[in-house]
C-alpha positions as CSV (number, residue, x, y, z in Angstrom):
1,X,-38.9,-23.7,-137.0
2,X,-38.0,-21.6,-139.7
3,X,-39.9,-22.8,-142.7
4,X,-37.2,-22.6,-145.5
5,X,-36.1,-18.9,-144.2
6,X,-32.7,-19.8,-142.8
7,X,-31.0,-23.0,-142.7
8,X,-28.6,-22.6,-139.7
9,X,-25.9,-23.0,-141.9
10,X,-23.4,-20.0,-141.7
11,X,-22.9,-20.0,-145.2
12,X,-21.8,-16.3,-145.6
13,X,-23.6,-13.2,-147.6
14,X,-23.6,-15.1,-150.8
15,X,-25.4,-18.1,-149.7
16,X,-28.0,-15.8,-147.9
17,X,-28.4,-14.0,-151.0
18,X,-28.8,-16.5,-153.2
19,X,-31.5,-17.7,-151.0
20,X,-33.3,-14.7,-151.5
21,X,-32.8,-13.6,-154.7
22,X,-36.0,-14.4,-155.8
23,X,-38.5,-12.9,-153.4
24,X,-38.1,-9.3,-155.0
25,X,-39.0,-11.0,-158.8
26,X,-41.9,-12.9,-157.1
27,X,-43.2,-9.5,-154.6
28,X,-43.3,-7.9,-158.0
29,X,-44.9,-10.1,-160.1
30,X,-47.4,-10.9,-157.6
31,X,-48.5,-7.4,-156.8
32,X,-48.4,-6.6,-160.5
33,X,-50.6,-9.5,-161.3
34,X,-53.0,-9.1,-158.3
35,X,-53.1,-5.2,-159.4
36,X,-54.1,-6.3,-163.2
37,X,-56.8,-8.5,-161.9
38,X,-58.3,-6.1,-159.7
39,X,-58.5,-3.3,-162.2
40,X,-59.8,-5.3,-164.8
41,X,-62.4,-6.8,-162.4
42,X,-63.6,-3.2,-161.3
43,X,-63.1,-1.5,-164.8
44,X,-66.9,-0.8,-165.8
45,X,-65.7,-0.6,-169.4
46,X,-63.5,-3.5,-169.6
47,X,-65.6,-6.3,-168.9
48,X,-68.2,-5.9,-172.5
49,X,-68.1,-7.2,-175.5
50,X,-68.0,-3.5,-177.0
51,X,-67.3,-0.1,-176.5
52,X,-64.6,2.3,-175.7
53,X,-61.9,0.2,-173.6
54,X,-63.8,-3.2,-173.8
55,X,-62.2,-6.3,-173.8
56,X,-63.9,-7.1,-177.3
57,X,-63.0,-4.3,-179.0
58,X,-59.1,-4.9,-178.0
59,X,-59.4,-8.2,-179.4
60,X,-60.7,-7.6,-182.7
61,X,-58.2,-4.5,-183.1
62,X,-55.5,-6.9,-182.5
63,X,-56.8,-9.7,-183.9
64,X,-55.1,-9.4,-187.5
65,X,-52.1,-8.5,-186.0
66,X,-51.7,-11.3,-183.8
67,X,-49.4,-14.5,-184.3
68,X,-52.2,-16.9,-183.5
69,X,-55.0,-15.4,-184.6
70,X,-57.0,-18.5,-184.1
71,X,-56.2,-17.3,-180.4
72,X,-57.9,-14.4,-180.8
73,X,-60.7,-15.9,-182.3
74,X,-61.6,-17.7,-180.0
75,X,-61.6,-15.3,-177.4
76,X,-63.9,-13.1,-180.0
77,X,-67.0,-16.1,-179.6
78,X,-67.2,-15.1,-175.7
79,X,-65.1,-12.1,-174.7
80,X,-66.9,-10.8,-171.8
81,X,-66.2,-14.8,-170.4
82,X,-62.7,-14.2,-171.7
83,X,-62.0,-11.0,-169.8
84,X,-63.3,-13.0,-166.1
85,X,-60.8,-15.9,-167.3
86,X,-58.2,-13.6,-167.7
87,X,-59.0,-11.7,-164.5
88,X,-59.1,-13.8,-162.4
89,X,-56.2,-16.3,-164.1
90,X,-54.4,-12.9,-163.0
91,X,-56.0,-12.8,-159.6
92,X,-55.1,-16.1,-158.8
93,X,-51.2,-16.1,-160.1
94,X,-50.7,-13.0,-158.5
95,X,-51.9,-14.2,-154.8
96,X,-50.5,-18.2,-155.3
97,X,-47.2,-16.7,-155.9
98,X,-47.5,-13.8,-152.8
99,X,-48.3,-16.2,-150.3
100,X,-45.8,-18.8,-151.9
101,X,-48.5,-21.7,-152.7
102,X,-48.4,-24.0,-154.9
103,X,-45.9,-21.1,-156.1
104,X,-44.7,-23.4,-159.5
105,X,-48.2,-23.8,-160.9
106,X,-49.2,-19.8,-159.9
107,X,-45.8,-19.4,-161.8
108,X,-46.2,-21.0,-164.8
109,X,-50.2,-19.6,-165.1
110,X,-48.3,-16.5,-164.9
111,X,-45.9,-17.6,-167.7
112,X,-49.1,-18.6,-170.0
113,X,-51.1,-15.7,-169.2
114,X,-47.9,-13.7,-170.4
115,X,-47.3,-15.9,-173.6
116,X,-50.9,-15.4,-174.6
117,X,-51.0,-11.7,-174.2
118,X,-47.5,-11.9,-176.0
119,X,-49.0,-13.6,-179.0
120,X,-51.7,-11.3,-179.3
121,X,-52.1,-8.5,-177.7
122,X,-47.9,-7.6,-178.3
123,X,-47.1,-9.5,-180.7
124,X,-47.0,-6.2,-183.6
125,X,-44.8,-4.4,-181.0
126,X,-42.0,-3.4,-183.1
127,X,-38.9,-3.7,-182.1
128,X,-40.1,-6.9,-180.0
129,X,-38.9,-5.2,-176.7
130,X,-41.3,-2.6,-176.8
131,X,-44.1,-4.8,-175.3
132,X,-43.8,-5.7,-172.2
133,X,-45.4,-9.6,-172.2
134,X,-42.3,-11.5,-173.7
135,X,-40.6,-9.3,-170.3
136,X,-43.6,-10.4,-168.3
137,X,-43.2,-14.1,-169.9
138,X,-39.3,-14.7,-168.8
139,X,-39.9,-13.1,-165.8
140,X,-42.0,-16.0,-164.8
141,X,-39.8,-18.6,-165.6
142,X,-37.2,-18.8,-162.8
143,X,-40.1,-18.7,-160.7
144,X,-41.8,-21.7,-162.6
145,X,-37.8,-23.5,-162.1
146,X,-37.4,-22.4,-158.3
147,X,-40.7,-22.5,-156.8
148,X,-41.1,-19.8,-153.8
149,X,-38.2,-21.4,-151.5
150,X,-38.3,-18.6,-148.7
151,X,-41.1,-16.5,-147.0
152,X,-44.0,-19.2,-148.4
153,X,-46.6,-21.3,-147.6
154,X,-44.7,-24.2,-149.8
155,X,-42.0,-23.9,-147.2
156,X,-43.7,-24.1,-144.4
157,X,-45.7,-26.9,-145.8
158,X,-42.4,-29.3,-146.8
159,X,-41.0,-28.2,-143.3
160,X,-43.5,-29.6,-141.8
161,X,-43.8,-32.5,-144.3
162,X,-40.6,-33.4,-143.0
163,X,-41.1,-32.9,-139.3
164,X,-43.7,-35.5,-140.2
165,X,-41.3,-38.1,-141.4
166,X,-38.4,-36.9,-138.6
167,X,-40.6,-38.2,-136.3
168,X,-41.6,-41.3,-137.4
């Protein structure tokens, strides 16, 4: 039982890397998210609604700036609330697509989470490739297409899914 690692096909290099070409793009993504979750979570200065490094100030100094700064705005009536959302949002993406569960949803909370911060936290990055969410945002994307096929809990779940029906 091999749980979506190797199919016991001898399909040569190029199968076996296709199979895993994804697992480097999700390691990252999930440690990076995890990593952003945590240090906002443990940031003392983060988590207010003002100060030097709070989540409130950054809003309203991107707030006119932003594409949708209705987006912003509403973030502005409870940031502190906001920052835990975003958090652990970031938390949560970052360890569903590690372990591989539920790895398509993890995914595309990791594509929204990037498409927000895009339209307002990047957005006035000028050229557009300077900020590093619209990256972030297309990063997630294969992952929301392909799911976490190797080294997951999703495999080992529709493995033994269809064990299940083998059986019957």
């Amino acid at each position: 039982m091999t749980y979506g690692t190797h199919t016991g096909t001898s399909g040569g290099w190029r199968e076996t890397a296709t199979r895993y070409a994804l697992l480097p793009l999700r390691v990252f993504l999930g440690v990076t998210f995890v990593y952003a979750g945590l240090d906002k979570l443990t940031d003392s200065a983060f988590l207010k609604d003002s100060g030097a490094g709070s989540i409130g100030d950054m809003m309203r100094a991107v707030r006119d700036s932003a594409a949708i700064p209705a987006m912003v705005d509403m973030a502005l009536d409870a940031p502190v609330a906001f920052g835990y959302a975003i958090a652990f949002g970031e938390l949560a993406v970052g360890l569903g697509i590690l372990v591989g569960l539920l790895s398509r949803l993890a995914a595309l909370g990791g594509a929204l989470i990037s498409l927000s911060l895009w339209l307002t936290v990047s957005w006035a990055s000028d050229p557009y490739y300077y900020g590093n969410d619209l990256v972030y945002l297309m990063a997630w994307l294969p992952l929301v297409l392909a799911g976490a096929p190797v080294f997951s809990l999703d495999a080992l779940l529709r493995a033994r899914r269809r064990e299940r029906l083998a059986l019957r």
